[in-house]
Structures are given as structure tokens and as C-alpha cells.
N, C-alpha and C positions, 0 to 999 in steps of 0.2 A: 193452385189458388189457395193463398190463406185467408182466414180474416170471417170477417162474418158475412150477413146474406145484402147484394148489392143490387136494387131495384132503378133501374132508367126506364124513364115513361117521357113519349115524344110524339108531336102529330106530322104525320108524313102523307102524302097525296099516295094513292093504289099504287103509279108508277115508281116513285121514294119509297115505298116498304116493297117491293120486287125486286127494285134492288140490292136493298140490304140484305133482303132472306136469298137473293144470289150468291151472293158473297159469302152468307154462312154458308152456303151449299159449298161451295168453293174448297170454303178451309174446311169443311168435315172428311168428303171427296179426298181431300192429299192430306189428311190425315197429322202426323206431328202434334205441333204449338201454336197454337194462334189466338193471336191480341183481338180480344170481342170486345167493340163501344157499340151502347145506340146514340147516349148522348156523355159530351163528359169523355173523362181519361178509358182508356181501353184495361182489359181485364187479361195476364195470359191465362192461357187453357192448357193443359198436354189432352190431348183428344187419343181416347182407346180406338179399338176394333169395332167396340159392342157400345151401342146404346139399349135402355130401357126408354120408351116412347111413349108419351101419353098427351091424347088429346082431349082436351074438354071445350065445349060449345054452353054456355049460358047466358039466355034470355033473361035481361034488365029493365023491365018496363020498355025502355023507348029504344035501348042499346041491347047489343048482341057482344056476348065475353067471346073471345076464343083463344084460348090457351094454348100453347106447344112446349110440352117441357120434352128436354133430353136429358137421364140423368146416368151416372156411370160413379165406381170408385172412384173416391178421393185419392192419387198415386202419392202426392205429398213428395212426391220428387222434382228437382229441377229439371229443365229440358239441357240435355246436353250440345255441345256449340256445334256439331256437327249435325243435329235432327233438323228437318226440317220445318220452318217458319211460314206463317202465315196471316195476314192481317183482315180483319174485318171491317170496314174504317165505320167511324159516328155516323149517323145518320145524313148529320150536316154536309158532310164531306160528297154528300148522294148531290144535292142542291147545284 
């Protein structure tokens, strides 16, 4: 991934976002490249071995944050034609 930082925000029903955090589960699982949308054009990824994990929960007067980052080197390399691919599709696609 190049470029700079790229935020999609989208409202999904409990069963619409179980889906889609399947699907990441998916392409982390078989590992390679895979194209991650919530909303909007898709992102590729080269997915390592190792993630760093961090979860944060914060209380907003009447809402609840909950964050999930995963964060790993920047490899800055292309994925080669032979690695294995994986897609994550937009939210919408869940519908």
C-alpha cells in the first residue's frame, strides 16, 4: 500500500459487520494479498506472519468507540503473480 492514511466509515446491521470482520478473518487466515473495502474502491494489503494488536474501548456520552487495529511493516513490495490472493468485498456487497 502506498499513499497516504485512508478512513471508510459505514453503518452496517450486528449481522452486516459479522460478516465483513468474517471475511477479514478469512484473508488474514490464508495469508498473501488481499484487496480490503468497507465502503468505496478496495485497498491491496501483502499480509505478514506477525501482527502487532491493539484494542481500545471508549465511552462517548451516549456511544461506545471500539477500535481494532492491526499493524505490521510497511514491505513496500508488490505481491508476485503466483502469491496468493484474497478479497474482502465493501460492506455493501454484505446487503
Amino acid at each position: 500500500m502506498s499513499g497516504g492514511k485512508i478512513e471508510q466509515r459505514v453503518v452496517l446491521t450486528r449481522q452486516e459487520a459479522a460478516k465483513w470482520l468474517h471475511s477479514l478473518a478469512n484473508a488474514l487466515e490464508g495469508g498473501g494479498t488481499t484487496e480490503v473495502a468497507l465502503v468505496g474502491p478496495g485497498v491491496a494489503l501483502n499480509l505478514p506472519d506477525e501482527f502487532e494488536v491493539e484494542l481500545e474501548l471508549e465511552p462517548y456520552g451516549d456511544k461506545i468507540e471500539l477500535e481494532f487495529e492491526l499493524m505490521w511493516p510497511n514491505s513496500r513490495t508488490e505481491p508476485g503473480a503466483q502469491e496468493q490472493r484474497s478479497k474482502v468485498p465493501a460492506a455493501d456487497a454484505l446487503r
